[in-house]
Structures are given as structure tokens and as C-alpha cells.
N, C-alpha and C positions, 0 to 999 in steps of 0.2 A: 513374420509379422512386419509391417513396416516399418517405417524409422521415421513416420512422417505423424505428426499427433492426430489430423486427421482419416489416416487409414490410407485405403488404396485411392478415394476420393482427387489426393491433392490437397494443398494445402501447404503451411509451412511445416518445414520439419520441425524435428524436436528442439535438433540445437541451433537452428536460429531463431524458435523461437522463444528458447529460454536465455540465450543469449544477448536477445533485443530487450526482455522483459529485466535482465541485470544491468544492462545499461540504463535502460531507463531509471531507473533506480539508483542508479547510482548518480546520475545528474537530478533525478529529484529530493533525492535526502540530503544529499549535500547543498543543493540549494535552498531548499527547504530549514535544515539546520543552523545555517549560517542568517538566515529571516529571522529565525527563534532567536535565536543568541544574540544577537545584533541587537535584538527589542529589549532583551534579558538585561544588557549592558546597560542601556538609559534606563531600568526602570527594576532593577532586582527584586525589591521586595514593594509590590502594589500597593496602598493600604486603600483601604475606603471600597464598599460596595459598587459605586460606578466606576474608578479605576483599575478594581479586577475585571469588571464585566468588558473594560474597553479595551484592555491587556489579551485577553483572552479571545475576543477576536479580531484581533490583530495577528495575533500567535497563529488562531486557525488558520490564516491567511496562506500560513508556511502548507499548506496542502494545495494552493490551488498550480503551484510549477510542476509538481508531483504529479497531480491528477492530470493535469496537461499534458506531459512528457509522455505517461504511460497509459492514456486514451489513445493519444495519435499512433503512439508505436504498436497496440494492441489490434487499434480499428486495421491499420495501414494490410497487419498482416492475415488477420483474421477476415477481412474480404476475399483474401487468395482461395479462401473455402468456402464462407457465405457471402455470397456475390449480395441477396436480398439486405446483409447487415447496413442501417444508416451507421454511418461514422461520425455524421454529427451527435448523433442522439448517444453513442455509444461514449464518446470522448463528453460530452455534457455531464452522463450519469458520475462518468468517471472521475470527474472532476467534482463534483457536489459530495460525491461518498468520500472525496482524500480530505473537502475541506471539514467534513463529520467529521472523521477520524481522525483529525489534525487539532481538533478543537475537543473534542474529550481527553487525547491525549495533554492536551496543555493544563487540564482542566485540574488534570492530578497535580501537577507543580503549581497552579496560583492557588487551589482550595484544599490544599495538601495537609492543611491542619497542624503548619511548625508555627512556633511561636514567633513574632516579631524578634528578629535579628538573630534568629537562631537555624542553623543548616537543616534544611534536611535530610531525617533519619535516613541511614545506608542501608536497604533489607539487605544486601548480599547478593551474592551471583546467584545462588541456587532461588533464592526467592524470586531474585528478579527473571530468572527464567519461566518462573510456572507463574508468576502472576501476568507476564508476558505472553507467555504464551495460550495463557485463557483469554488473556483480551484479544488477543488476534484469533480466535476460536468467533468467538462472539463476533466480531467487528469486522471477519470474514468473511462470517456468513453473511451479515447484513449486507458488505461490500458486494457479493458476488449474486446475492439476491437482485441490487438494484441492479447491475449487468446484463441476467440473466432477464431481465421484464423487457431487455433489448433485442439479448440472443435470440429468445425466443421466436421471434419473428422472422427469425433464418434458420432454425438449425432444432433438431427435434433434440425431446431429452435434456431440454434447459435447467431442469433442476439440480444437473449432474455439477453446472457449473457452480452451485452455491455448497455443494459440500467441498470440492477440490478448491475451491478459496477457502472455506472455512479454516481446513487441512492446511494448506499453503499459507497461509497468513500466519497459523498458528505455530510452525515450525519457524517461518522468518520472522516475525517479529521480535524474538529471543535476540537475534544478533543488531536488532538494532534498539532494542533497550539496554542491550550490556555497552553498546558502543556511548551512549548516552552517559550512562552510569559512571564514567569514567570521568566526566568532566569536559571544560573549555581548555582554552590556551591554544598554543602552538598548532599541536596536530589534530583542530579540531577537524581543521578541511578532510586533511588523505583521512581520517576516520571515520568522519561521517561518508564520506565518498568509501569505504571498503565496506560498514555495515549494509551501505547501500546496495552496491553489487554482491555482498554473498545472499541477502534478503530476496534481491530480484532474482537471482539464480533460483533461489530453492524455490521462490512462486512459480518461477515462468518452469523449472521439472515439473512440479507439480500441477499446474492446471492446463500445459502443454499434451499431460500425460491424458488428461480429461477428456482434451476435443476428439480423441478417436472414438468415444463413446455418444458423440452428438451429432449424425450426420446431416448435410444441408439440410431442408426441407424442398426445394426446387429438384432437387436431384433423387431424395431418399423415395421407393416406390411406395 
């Protein structure tokens, strides 16, 4: 069997391209994080209906380095097999799904339902893993849906890409809700920078693993 995600075709192999997809990730959660927090600082606790609403996209904002990061490194490789892929269209989607997913995620800490001046509630690691990683189930598949309305266009079998993010998301998102959980301070950087690359890691095995089941469509007979 190959070693290449998409088959004997060509293409990127597995491990760079699950390697590029934890880099990227690793520069966009930690820039992403340090956006959130930085806002968190001036403004901890919102009050008033238009001050959440203005916090909160703001907050989403922290998705558009992310979605940046990991459109261009995605597109860059993913031509090496669908020559037909737009890069623009592909880094655009990619970029509107992280600011989605950046802005529900925020959504739970401004409408999180604690009292004025009071923390909040700690569910735990074990919670925080399965509520985690149903949202990246969910927030996966949506992510990999709008990708996949791009894939399509080059590469047969696009559906395939929306369950392997599903999958993918749902596995890495655990490691960066627990990294979250932990708090600010000191080591927020190299933390949010490690959730990030073991999160991209386990995406880019997993949807790396996917493109040997989508082949071009220019090429597939």
C-alpha cells in the first residue's frame, strides 16, 4: 500500500502531510489564543447585551490566523493531487468555517450562564473531553462539509472528506479544550502552541488517511 495519502496517483505523503497540518496549527492556536486572551484581559466579565454580542465577535476573530494558516498549507499541498483545486476558494471556505468555529466556541465562555463575578464551573477532564469532543464531531463535519463543496470540483468521493473531519476534529479537539481548561499565565504560549500541534497532528493522520479514497477527477477514468 502506499505511503502516500493519495495512492499510487501522487500526491503528498502522509507524513508531510500531517506534519504541515500540525504546524499549522500549532501557529494558529497559539495565535489564535493569545487574540482570545488578550481581549479576556481588557474585558473579563462583559455585561450588557451589546457588549457580549461585540466581545464575542471579536473573540471569533481568533479563527481568521487559524483558518489562514491552515487553508494556504492545505491548498498548497493538496494541488500536488488535484491540479483542478481553486486555492483561493479552498483557503476562503477555510477561513469562514475557523471564523464559525471560533465564535460558537467563544460563545460558551461569554453565555456560559455564571453568575456576575463568579468563575466558571470546572466540568473536569473527563467531561471536558466528551463534551469536546462531540463538538468537534458536529463542528467537523460542518467544517469538512464546506471544504468538501470545493473538493468536489477536483477529486471524486468528496463526501468521504466530511466524515474524516468529522472523525479528525473530534479526536483533536479534546487536546485543545483540556489545554484551555488549564487556564492563563505564564505558559499560556508553549500551551496553547503544544495543544495545537498534537490537535493538527491527529487531524492531518486522519484526513491525510482519507485522500487515498478520493481520487482526482482529471485523472480517475
Amino acid at each position: 500500500m502506499s505511503a502516500r495519502p493519495g495512492g499510487a496517483r501522487g500526491g503528498p505523503s502522509l507524513a508531510l502531510w500531517t506534519v504541515v497540518c500540525g504546524l499549522a496549527e500549532l501557529l494558529g492556536i497559539a495565535t489564535g489564543a493569545l487574540w482570545w486572551v488578550g481581549w479576556d484581559q481588557l474585558n473579563p466579565e462583559p455585561v450588557g447585551a451589546a457588549t457580549k454580542a461585540g466581545m464575542l465577535a471579536i473573540k471569533g476573530l481568533s479563527g481568521l490566523v487559524e483558518g489562514l494558516i491552515l487553508g494556504l498549507a492545505q491548498a498548497w499541498l493538496l494541488r500536488r493531487r488535484y491540479t483542478a483545486l481553486s486555492a483561493v476558494a479552498w483557503s476562503s471556505v477555510t477561513c469562514a468555517l475557523a471564523l464559525l468555529g471560533w465564535t460558537i466556541g467563544s460563545s460558551f465562555a461569554i453565555y456560559g450562564g455564571a453568575e456576575a463575578g463568579a468563575p466558571p464551573a470546572d466540568p473536569g477532564p473527563v467531561a471536558t473531553v466528551i463534551m469536546s469532543a462531540g463538538f468537534g464531531l458536529a463542528v467537523g463535519a460542518v467544517f469538512g462539509a464546506g471544504q468538501a463543496l470545493v473538493l468536489r470540483r477536483a477529486a471524486r468521493r468528496a463526501w468521504v472528506w466530511i466524515a474524516a473531519n468529522a472523525a479528525g476534529w473530534a479526536i483533536a479537539l479534546p487536546a485543545i479544550y483540556l489545554a484551555a481548561s488549564v487556564g492563563g499565565g505564564p505558559g499560556l504560549l508553549p500551551l496553547a502552541a503544544g495543544s495545537g500541534l498534537a490537535a493538527g497532528l491527529m487531524l492531518g493522520l486522519v484526513t491525510g488517511l482519507s485522500l487515498r479514497w478520493m481520487p482526482p477527477r482529471e485523472t480517475d477514468p
